[in-house]
MIPAKOL-763079 format. One record per atom (N, C-alpha, C): x, y, z. Coordinates in steps of 0.02 Angstrom, whole numbers, plus 32768, in hexadecimal, padded with zeros to 4 digits. Atoms other than C-alpha are relative to their C-alpha. Example, Ala and Ser with C-alpha at 12.3 -4.5 7.8 and 13.67 -1.06 7.14 Angstrom:
residues 2
802D7FC5800082677F1F8186802D803C80007FD67FC57FFD82AC7FCB81657FD980378025
***
This chain:
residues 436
7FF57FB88007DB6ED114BDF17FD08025802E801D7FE77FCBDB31D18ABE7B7FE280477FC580267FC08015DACAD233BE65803680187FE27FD57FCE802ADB15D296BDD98015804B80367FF27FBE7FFEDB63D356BE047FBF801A8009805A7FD78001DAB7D39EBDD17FEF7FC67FD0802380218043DA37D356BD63801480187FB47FED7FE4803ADA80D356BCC57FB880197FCC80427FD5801ADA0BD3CCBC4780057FD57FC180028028801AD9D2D357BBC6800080407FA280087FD1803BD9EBD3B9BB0F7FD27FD47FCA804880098019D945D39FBAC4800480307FDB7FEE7FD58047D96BD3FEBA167FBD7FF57FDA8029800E803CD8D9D3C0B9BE7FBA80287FF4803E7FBC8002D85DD460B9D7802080247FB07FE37FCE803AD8E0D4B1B95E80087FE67FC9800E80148055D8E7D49AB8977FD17FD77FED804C80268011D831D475B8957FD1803B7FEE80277FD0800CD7F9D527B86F8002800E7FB080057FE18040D7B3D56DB7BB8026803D7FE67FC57FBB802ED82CD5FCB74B7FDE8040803580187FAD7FE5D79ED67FB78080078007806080087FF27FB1D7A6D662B859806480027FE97FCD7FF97FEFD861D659B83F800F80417FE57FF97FAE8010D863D6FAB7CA7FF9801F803F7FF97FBF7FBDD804D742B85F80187FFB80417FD47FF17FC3D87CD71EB8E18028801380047FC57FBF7FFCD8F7D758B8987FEA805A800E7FFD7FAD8009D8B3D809B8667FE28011804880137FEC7FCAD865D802B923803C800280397FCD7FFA7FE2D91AD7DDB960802480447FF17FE07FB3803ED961D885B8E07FE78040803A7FE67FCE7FD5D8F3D8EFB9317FE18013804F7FEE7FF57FB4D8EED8CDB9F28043801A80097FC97FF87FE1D992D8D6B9EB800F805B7FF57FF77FC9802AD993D978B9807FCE8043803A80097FC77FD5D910D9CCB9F880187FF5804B7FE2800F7FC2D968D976BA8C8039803A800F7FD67FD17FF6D9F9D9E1BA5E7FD880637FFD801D7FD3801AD9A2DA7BBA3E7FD98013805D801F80067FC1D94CDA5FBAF480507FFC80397FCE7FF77FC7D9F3DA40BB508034803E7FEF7FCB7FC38007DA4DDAE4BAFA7FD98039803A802D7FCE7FCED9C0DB48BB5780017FEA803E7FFA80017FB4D9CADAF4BBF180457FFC80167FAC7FD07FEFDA95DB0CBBF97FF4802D801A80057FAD8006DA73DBBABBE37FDF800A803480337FE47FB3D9D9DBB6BC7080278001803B7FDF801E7FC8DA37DB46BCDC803E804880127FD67FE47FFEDACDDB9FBCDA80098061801080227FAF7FE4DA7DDC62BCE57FF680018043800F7FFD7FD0DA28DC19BD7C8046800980447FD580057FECDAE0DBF1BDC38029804A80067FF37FDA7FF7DB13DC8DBDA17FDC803D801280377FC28000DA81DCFABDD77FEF802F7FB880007FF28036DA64DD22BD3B7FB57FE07FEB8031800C8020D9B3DD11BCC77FFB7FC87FCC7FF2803B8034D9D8DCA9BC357FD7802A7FC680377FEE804AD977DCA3BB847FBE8008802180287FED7FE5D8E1DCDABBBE7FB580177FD580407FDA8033D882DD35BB1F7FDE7FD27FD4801C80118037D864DCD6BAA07FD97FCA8010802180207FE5D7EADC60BAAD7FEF7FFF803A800D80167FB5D79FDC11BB5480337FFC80247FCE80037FE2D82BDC34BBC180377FF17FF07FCA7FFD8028D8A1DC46BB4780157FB97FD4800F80478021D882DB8EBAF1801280077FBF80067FDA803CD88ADBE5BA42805E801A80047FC87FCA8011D948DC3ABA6180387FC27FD97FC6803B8034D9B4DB8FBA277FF37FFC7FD27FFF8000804CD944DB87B9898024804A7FDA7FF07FAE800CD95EDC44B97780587FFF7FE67FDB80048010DA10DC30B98180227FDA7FCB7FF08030801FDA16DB95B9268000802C7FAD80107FEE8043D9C8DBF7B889803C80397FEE7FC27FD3802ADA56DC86B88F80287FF1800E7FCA802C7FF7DAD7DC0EB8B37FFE7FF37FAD801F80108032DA82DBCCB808802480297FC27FE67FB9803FDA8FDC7BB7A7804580317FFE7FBE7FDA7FF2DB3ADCBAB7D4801D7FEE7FC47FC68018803ADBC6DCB4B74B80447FC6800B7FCA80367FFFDC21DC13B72780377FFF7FEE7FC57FF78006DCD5DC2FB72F80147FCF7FF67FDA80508002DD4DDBA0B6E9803980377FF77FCE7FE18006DE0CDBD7B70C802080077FC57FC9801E804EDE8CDBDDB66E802C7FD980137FE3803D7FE3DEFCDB70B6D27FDC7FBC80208011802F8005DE82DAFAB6EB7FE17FBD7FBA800480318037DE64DA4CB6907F918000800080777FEB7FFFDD9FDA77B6687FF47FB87FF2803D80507FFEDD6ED9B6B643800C7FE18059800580187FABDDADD98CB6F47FDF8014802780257FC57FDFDD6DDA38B7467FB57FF87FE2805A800C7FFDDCB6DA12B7097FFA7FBF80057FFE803B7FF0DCC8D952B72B7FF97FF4804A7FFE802C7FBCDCF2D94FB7C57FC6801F803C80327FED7FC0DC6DD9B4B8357FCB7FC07FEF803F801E8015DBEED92AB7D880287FB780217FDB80347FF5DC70D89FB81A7FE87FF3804B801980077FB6DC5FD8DFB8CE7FB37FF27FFD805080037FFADBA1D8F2B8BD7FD57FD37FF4803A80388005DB56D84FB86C80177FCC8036800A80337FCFDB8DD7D3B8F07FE68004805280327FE67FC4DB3BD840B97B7FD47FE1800680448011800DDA9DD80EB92280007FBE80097FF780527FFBDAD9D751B9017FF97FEB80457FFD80397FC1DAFED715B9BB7FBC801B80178034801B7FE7DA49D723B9EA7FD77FE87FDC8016802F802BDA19D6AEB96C7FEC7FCD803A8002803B7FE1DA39D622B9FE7FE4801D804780187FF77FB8D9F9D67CBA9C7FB57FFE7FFC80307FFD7FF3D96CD658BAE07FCB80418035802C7FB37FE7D8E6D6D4BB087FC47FE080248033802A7FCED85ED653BB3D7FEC7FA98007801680558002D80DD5A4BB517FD9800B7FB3804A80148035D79BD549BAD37FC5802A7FF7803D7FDE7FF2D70ED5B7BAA37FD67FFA7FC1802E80138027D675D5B3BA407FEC804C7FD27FFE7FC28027D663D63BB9BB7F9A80147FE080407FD47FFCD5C6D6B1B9BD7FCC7FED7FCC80168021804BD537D666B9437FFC7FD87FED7FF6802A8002D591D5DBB92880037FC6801D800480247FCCD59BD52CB95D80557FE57FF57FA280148013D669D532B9348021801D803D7FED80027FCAD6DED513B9D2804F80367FE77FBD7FED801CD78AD56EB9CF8029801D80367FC97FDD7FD7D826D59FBA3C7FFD80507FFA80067FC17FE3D842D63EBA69805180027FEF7FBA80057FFDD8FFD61EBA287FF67FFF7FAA7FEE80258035D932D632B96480017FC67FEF7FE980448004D98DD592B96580397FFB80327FE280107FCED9F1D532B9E380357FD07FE37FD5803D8013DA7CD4B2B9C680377FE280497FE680127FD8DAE6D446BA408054802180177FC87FCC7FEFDB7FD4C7BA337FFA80457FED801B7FB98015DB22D567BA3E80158037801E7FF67FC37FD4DB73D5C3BAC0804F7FF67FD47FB57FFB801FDC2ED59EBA607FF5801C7FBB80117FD6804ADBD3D5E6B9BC7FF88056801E80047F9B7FF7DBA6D695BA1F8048800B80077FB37FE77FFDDC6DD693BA48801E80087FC07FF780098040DC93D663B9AC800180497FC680157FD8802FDC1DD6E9B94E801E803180287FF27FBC7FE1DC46D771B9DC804580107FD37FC17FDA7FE3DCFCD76AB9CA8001800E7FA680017FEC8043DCEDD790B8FC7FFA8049800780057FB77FFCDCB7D825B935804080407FF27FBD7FDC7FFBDD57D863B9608023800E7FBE7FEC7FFC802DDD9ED84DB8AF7FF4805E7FF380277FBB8033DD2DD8E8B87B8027803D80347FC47FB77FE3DD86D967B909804A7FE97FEB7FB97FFB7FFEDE3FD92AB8EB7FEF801B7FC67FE47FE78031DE25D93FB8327FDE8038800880107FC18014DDBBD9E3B83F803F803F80247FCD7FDD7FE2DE4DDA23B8B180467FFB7FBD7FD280048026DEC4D9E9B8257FFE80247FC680157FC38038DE74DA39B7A27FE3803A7FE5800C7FA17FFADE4FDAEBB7D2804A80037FF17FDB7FDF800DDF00DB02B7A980218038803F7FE87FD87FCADF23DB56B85F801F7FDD802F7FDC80237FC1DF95DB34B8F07FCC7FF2802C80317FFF7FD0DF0BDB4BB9717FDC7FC07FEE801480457FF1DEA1DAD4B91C80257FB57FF77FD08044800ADF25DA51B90380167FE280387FF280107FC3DF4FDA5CB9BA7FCA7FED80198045801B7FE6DEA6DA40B9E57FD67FBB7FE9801C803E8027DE76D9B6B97880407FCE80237FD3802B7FD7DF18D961B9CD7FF07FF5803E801480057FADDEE4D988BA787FC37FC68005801D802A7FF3DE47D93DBA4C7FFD7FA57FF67FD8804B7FF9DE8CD895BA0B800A7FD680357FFC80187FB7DEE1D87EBAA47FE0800B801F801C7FF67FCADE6CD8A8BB207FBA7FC17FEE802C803B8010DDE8D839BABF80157FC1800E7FC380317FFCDE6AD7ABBAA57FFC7FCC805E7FC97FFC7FCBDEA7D7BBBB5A7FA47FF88026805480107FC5DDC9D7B5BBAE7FDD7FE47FE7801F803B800EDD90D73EBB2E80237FBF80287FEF80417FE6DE08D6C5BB7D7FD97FEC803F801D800B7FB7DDC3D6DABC2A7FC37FF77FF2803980108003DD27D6F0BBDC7FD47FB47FF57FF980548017DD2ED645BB9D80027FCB80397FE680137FC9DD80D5F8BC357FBA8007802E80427FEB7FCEDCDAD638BCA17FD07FC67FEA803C80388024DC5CD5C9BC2A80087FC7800C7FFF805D8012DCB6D524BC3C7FEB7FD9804E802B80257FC6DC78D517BCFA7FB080057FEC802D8004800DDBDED539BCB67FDE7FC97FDB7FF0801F803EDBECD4BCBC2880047FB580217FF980397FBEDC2AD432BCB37FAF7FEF8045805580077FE0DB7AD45EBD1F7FD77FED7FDC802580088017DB18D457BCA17FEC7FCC7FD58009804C8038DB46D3C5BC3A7FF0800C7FB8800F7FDA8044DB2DD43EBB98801A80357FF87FED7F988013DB54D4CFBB337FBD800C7FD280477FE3801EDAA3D4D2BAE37FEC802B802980217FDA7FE7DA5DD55FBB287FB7800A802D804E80127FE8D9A8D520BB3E801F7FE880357FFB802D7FBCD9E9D498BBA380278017804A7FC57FE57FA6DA70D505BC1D7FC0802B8021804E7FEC7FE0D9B7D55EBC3A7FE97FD2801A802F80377FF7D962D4D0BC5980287FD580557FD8800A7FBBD9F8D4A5BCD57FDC8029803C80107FCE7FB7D9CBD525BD4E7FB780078014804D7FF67FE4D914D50FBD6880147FF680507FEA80017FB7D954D4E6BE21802D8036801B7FCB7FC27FDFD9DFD561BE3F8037801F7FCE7FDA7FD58039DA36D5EBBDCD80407FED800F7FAE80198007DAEFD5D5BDA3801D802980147FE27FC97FECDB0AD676BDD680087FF180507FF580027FD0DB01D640BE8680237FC8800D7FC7802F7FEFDB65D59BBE80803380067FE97FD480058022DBD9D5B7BE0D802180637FFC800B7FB77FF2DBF0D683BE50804780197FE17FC07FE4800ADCB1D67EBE2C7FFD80037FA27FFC7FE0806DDC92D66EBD597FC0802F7FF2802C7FD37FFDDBEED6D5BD7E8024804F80007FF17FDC7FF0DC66D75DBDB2801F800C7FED7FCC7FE38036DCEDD742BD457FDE800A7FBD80208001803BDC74D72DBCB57FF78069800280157FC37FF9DC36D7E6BCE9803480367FF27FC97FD98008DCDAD840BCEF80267FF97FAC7FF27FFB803CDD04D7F8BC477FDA80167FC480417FE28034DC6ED82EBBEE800680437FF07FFC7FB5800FDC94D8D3BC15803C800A7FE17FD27FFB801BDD37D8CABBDB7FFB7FE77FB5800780068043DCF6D872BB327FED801F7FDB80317FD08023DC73D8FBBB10803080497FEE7FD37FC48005DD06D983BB267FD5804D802280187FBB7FCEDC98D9F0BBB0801E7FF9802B7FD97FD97FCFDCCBDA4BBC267FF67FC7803B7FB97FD1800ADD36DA4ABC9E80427FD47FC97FD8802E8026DD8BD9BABC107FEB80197FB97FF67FEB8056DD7EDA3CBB738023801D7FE87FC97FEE800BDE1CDA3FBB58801380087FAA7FE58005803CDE18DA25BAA07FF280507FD8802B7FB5800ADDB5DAD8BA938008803F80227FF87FD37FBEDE07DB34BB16802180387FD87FE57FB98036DE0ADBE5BAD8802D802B80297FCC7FC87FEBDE75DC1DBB58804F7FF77FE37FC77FE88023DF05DBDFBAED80007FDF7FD17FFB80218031DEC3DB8ABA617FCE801A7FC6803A7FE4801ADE32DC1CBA267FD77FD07FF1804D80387FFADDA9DB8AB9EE80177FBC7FF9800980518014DDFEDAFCB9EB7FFB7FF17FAC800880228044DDE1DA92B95C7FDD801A7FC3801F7FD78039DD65DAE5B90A7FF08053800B80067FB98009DDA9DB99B90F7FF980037FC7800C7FEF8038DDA2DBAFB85E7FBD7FED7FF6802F801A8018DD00DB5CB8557FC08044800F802D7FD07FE9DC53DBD5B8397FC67FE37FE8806280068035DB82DBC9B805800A7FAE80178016805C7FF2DB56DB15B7EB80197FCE80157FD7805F7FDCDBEDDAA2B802801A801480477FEF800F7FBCDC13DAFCB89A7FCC7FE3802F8037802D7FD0DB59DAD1B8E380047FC37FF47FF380437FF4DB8ADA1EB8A780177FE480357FDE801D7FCEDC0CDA1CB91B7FDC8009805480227FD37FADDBAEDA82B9AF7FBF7FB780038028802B7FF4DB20DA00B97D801C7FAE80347FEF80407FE7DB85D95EB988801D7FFA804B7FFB80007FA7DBBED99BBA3D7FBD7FEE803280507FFA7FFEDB0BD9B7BA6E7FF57FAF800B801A801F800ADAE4D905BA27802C7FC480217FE7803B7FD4DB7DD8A6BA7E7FF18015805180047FFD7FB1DB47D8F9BB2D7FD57FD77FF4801580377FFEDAB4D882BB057FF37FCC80007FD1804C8008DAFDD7F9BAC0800D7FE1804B7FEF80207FB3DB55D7D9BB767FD7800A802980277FF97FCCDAD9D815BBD57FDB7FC47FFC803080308009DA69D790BB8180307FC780057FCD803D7FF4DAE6D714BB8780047FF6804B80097FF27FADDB04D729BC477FCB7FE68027804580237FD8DA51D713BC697FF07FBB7FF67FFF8053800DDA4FD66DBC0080137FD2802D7FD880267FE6DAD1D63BBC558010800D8045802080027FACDAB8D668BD0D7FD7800D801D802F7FE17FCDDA2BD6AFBD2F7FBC7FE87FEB804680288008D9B0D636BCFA7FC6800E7FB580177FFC8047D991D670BC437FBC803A8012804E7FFD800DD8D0D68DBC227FE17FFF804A803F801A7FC8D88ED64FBCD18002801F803E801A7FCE7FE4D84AD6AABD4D80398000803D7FCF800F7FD0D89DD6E4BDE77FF17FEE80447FF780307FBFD8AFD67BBE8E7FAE800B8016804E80047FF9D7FCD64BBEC67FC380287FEF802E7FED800FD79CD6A6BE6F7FCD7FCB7FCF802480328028D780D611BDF77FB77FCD80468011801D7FB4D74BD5BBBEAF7FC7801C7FFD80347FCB7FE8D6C9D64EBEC47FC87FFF7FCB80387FE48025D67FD669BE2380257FBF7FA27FE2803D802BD6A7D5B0BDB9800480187FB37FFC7FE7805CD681D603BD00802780367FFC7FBA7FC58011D72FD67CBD1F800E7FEC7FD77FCB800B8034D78AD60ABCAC7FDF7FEF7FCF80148024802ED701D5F6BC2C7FDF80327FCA803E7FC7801CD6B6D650BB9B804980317FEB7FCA7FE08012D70FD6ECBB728022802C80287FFD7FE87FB4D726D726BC1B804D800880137FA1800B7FECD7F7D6E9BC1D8020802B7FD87FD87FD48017D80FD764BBBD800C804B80147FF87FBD7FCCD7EFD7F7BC2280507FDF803E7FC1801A7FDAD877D78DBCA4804D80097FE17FCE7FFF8016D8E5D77BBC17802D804D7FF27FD87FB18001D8F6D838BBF28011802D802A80067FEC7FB6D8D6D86EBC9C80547FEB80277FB0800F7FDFD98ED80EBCC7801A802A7FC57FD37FD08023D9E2D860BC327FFD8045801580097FA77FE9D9A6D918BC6280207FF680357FB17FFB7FC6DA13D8E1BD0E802380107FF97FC07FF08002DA9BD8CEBCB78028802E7FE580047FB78019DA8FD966BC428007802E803D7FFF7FEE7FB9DA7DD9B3BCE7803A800B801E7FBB7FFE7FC3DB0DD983BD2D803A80137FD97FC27FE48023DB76D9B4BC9280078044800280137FC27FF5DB2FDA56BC9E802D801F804A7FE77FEF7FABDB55DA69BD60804E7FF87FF27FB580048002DC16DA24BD4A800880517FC87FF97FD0802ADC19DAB7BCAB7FF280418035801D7FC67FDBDBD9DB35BD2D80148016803B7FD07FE97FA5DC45DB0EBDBD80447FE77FF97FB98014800CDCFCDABABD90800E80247FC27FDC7FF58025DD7EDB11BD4B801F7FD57FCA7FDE8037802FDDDDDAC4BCAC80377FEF80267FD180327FF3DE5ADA43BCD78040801F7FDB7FBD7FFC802DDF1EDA58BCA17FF87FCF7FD37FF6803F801ADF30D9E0BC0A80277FD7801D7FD5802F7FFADFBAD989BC427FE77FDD804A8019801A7FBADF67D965BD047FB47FCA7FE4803B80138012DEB6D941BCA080227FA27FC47FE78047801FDF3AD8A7BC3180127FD180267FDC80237FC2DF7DD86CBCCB7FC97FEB8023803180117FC2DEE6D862BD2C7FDF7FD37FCB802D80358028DE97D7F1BC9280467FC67FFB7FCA80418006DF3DD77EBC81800A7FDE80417FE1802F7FD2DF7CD76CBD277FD5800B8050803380247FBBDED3D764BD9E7FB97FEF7FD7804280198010DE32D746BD2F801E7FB47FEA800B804B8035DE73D6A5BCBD803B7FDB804C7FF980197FE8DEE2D669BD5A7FCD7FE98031802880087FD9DE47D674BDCB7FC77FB37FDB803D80208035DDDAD630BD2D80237FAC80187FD480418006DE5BD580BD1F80007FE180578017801F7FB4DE52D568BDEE7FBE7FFB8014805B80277FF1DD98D56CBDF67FE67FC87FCE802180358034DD8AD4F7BD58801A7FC780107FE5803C7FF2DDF7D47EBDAE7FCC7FEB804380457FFE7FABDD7DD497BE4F7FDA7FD87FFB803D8019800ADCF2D470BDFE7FF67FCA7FD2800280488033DD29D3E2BD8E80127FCC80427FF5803B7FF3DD67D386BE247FDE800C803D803F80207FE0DCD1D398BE877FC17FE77FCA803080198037DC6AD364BDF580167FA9800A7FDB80537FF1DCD8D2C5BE107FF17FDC8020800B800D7FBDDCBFD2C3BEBD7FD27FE2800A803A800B7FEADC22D2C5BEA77FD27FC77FEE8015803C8025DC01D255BE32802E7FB18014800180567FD2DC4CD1B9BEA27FFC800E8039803A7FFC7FD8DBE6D1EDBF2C802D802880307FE27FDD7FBBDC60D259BF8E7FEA801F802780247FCF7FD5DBF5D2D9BFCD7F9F7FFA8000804180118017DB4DD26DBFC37FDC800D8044801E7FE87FBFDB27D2AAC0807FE780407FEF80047FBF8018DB18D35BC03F7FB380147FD880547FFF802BDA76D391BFFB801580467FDA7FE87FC1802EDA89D418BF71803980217FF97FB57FED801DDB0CD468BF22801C803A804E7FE07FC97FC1DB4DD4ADBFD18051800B7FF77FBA7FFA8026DC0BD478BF9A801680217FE480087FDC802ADBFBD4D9BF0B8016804E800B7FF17FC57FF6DBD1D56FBF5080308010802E7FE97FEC7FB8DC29D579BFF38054800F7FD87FC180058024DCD2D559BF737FF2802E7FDF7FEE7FBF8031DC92D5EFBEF78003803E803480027FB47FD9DC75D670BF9580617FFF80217FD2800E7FFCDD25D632BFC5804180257FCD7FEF8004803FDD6FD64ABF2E7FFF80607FE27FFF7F9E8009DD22D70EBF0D800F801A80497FDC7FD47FD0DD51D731BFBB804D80137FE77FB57FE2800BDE04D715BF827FFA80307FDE7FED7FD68032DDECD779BEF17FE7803F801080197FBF7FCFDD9CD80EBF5A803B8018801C7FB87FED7FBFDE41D7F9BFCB8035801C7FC67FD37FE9802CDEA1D829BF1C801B802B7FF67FF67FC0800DDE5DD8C9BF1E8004804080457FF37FE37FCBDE7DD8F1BFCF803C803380047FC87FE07FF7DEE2D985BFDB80267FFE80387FC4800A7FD4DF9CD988C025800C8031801C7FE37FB38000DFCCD9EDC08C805480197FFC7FBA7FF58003E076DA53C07D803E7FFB80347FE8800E7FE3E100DA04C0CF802E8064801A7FE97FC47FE7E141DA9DC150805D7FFC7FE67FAC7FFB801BE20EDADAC121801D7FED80437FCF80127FE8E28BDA80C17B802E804780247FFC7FC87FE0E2E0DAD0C20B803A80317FDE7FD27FF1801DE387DAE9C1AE7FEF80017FA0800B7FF18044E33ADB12C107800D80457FEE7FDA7FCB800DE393DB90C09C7FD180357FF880377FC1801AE344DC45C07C7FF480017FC4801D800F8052E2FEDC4DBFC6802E80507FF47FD37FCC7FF7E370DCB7BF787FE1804E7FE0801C7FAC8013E365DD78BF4C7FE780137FCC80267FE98055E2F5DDBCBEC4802280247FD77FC97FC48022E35BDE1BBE3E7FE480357FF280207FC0800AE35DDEC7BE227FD27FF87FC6801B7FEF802CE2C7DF05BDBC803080327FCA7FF17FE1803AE30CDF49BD1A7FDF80417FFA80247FAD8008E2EBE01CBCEA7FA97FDA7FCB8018800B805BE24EDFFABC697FC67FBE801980178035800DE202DF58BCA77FD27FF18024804580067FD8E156DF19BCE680007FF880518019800C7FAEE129DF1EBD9F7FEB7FC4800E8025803C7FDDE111DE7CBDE98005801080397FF97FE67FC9E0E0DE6ABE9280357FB7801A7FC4801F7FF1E157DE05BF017FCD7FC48027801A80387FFCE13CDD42BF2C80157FFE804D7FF07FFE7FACE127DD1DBFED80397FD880107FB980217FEBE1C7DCE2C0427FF47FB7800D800F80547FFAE175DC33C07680027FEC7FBE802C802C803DE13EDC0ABFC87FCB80177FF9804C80078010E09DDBF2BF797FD47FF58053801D800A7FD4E01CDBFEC0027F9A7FF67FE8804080268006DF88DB88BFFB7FD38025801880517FE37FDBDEC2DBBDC0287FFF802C7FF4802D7FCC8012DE6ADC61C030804C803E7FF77FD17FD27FECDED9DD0BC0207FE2801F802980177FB37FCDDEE7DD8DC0A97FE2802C7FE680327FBF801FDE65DE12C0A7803480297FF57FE67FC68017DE8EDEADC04E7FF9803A804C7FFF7FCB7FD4DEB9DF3AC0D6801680397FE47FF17FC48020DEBADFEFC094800980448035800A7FCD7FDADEF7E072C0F57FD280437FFB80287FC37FFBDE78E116C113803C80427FED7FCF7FBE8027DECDE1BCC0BC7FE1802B802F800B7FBD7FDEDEB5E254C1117FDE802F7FC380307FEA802BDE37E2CBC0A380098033800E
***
């Protein structure tokens, strides 16, 4: 047997279920509330981010540069009056915002936040991870997609059209970017020789996955946003013809459930993402080289949050610059180019794993194969979104026929240009000068 694919990552589990009630108590309640002021920290930097985009100030007063305005809101979000409809089923309608909201918290049970570390005082060793298990990344899919339960039924049981259409939309649109989302992991899953989490970290001490494996790096990315239901993929909430989505009827507490558990799945994937391409916990590209105690201590954890605030970042930026998607273009573009792209790179990379493993490409030094096949690969899918241009009218093409009379009584439209629709910028406005 010749050199494996990569070095497979050996899953070395036995750090975990060796800790006492009280260090696991406090990882949880230290997991509760990072995440809790995590969100609370990325509602205000939306808001900054996004002011800045628009020349605009942001929250600004309260507190240190407005740090203070998400709790602020949070508290009269809090004290408002809790409306339950009369057409709604009230054990469902208070069930289900708590449906969406506890498995936010659950899937970072298994992510890792750091290495082995030695606790302050003590002479007791401990992960930097809850707990780990050898199918930990198919448990965050698992717990994520529960989530969903809690919007279909809170859409079902407000008792409104709006949210009934919205709780459907989101179904499918979940449904329809968990698949791809799925589909993205299993080249990962094939590199790494695991779905433990520690160990797909532990994979990449040599080179992130995000750069060999760029085509499920990229589809992973596009589906995330489509799982979290932000913009421009928030279709299930789109008030231009659905007023709030799912939880229009919803107000006060169970609606900040739901506003929370958004909040808490932009992190979810973000942290997932980094696990899983971007080298987890460990530092980035030679700096470990430079300054050897990057990856040690509690140091990987500034790295670790430091990549999530990216990707917060970048949800922000897409929210701040793309328009919403049509539904029906935003179903199509997840059926018939993410999960066909997903299924031709998983065949890629299973049968150079093959390859590789009876010495086909044993001239080759590093995953050069790899990549040269994922930049390949997102070129096509770049060439997807190349716009066409409009084939010119034939010389013997008929005239478009005559507009009918306007009716006595009836609205002014203005009249459609004789070519057609005409692509790119419009002609400037020209106003003739009046005489005075």
């Amino acid at each position: 047997m010749t050199a494996p694919f990569v070095s497979m990552a050996a899953e070395d589990l036995s750090a975990f279920g060796q800790d006492p009630w009280w260090l696991i108590l406090a990882k949880v309640l230290a997991i509760f509330l990072v995440l809790v002021l995590l969100t609370l920290f990325n509602i205000w930097f939306e808001r900054r981010v996004v002011a800045r985009m628009q020349h605009r100030i942001g929250p600004n007063v309260h507190g240190p540069f407005g740090l203070l305005q998400s709790l602020a809101d949070g508290v009269k979000l809090a004290l408002k009056e809790d409306i339950i409809p009369k057409a709604a089923d009230k054990v469902v309608f208070i069930i289900a915002p708590v449906i969406a909201t506890i498995p936010a918290f659950i899937t970072f049970a298994v992510i890792p936040f750091g290495p082995v570390v030695g606790l302050p005082f003590t002479d007791r060793t401990t992960p930097l991870q809850l707990t780990d298990m050898s199918m930990a990344v198919l448990f965050v899919m698992a717990i994520a997609s529960i989530g969903i339960y809690g919007i279909v039924l809170g859409g079902w049981a407000s008792g409104s059209t709006y949210s009934l259409l919205g709780g459907l939309r989101s179904s499918a649109q979940m449904i329809s970017y968990e698949v791809a989302m799925g589909l993205s992991l299993v080249a990962v899953f094939l590199y790494a020789g695991s779905m433990s989490t520690s160990a797909i970290v532990a994979a990449q001490e040599d080179v992130w996955f995000g750069f060999v494996l760029l085509p499920s790096f990229a589809i992973y990315v596009i589906a995330m946003v489509g799982e979290t239901n932000r913009a421009p993929f928030d279709l299930p909430e789109a008030e231009g013809e659905l007023v709030g989505g799912f939880h229009t009827e919803y107000s006060s507490l169970k609606f900040a459930l739901f506003f929370l558990a958004e909040y808490i799945n932009m992190a979810t994937v973000s942290a997932l993402a980094t696990t899983l391409f971007l080298g987890g916990w460990r530092a980035p590209f030679g700096l470990a080289q430079v300054w050897p105690g990057a990856n040690e201590g509690y140091w990987p954890l500034l790295w670790f949050f430091g990549k999530i605030l990216v990707f917060i970042f970048f949800f922000v930026w897409l929210r701040g610059t793309l328009p919403r998607l049509r539904y029906d273009q935003f179903m199509a573009f997840g059926w018939k180019v993410l999960i066909p792209v997903s299924l031709a790179w998983i065949m890629l990379v299973a049968t150079l794993r093959v390859a590789r493993n009876e010495g086909t490409f044993d001239n080759l030094e590093g995953p050069v194969v790899p990549i040269v096949a994922g930049l390949v690969i997102v070129a096509c899918l770049a060439l997807m979104f190349w716009p066409s241009r409009t084939p010119a009218p034939a010389a013997g093409a008929t005239e478009p026929a005559a507009r009918p009379t306007v009716r006595p009584g009836a609205f002014p439209t203005p009249d459609l240009p004789e070519a057609g629709a005409v692509r790119g910028a419009a002609a400037p406005l020209v106003f003739e000068e009046s005489d005075r």
